[in-house]
matplotlib code that plots the C-alpha trace (Angstrom):
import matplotlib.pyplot as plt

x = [-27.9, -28.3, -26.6, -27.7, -25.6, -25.3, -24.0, -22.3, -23.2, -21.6, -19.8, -17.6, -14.1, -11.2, -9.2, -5.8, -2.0, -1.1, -2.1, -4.3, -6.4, -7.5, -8.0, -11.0, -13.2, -13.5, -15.9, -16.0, -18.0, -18.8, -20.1, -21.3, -21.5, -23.4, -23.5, -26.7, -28.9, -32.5, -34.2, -36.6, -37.2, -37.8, -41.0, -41.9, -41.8, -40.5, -37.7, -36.8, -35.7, -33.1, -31.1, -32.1, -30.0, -30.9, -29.6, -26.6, -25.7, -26.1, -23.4, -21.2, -21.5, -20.6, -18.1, -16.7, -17.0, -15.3, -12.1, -9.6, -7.8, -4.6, -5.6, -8.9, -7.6, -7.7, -11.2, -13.0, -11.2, -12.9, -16.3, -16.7, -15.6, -18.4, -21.0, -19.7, -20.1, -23.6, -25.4, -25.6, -23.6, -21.4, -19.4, -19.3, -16.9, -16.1, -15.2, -14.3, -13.4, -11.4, -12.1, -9.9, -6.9, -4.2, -2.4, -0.6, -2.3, -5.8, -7.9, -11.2, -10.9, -8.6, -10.6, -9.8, -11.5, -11.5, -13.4, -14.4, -16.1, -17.7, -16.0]
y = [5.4, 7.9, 10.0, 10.3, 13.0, 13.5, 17.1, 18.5, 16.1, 17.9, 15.5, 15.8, 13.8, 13.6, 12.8, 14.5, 13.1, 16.0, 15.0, 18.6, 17.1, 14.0, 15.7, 18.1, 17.5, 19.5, 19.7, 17.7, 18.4, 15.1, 14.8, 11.6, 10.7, 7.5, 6.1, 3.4, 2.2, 4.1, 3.0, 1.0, 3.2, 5.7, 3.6, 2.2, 5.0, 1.9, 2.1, -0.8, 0.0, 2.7, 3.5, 4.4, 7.7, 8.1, 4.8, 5.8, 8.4, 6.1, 3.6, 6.7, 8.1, 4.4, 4.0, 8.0, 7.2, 3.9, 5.3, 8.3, 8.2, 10.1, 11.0, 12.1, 10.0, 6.9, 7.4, 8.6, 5.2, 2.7, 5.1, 4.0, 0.3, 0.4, 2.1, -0.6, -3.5, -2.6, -1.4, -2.0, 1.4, 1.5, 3.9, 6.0, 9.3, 10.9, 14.0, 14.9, 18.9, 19.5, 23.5, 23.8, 21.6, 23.0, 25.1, 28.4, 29.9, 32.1, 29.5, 28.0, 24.0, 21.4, 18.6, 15.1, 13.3, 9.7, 7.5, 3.9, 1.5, -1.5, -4.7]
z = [-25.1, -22.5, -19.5, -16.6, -14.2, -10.7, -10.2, -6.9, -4.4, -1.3, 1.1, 4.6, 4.3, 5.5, 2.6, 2.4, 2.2, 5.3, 8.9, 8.9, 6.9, 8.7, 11.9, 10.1, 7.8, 4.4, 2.1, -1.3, -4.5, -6.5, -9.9, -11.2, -14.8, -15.9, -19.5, -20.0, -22.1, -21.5, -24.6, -22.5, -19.7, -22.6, -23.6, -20.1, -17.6, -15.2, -12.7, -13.4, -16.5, -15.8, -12.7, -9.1, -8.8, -4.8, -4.5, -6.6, -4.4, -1.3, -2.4, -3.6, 0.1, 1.7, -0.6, 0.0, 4.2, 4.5, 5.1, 4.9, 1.5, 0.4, -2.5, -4.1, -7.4, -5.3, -4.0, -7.6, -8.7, -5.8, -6.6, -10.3, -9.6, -7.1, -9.4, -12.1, -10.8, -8.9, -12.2, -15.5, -16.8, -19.7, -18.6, -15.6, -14.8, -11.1, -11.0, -7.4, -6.4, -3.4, -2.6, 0.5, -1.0, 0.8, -2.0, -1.5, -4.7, -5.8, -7.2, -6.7, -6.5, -7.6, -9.2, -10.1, -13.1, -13.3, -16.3, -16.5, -18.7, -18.2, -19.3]

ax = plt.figure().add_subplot(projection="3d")
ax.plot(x, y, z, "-o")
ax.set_aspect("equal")
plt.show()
């Protein structure tokens, strides 16, 4: 078994439940944890036998860009269903941080973390 991790991929949005937030776009921090089975690509130094990360983050942009969502929660969920069925992870997790959530407090990000696994 192995991880592979994907660590603050920076991307534009304009997620938000407030109207504010669908006229601009913010800035969102991703992280991308994937659970597979490396054993081969361990021995074979093949790509084949592991996971295309650049082609990861690809689909996690599409799938990020396809529309404006309410709620982070919503979007991390449609993000691992995407990575799921597209590759051959046991379990992946999103963490998405929202930096400029609109909150009247000192603090540095709010940050959702959603897990799947593979059925």
């Amino acid at each position: 078994m192995g991880k592979i991790k994907i660590l603050n991929l920076r991307l534009l949005g304009k997620h938000g439940v407030y109207d504010f937030e669908k006229k601009k776009e913010g800035v969102f921090e991703l992280d991308i944890y994937m659970d597979l089975n490396l054993k081969n690509a361990l021995l074979s130094d093949d790509l084949n036998d592991s996971v295309d990360y650049s082609k990861v983050v690809d689909l996690v942009k599409k799938i990020f860009s396809e529309s404006d969502c309410n709620l982070i929660e919503y979007v991390a969920g449609r993000i691992c269903e995407g990575i799921l069925e597209k590759y051959p992870i046991q379990k992946v997790v999103i963490k998405i941080r929202k930096p400029h959530a609109p909150i009247v407090a000192d603090l540095d990000t709010v940050e959702v973390e959603i897990e799947r696994i593979s059925k």
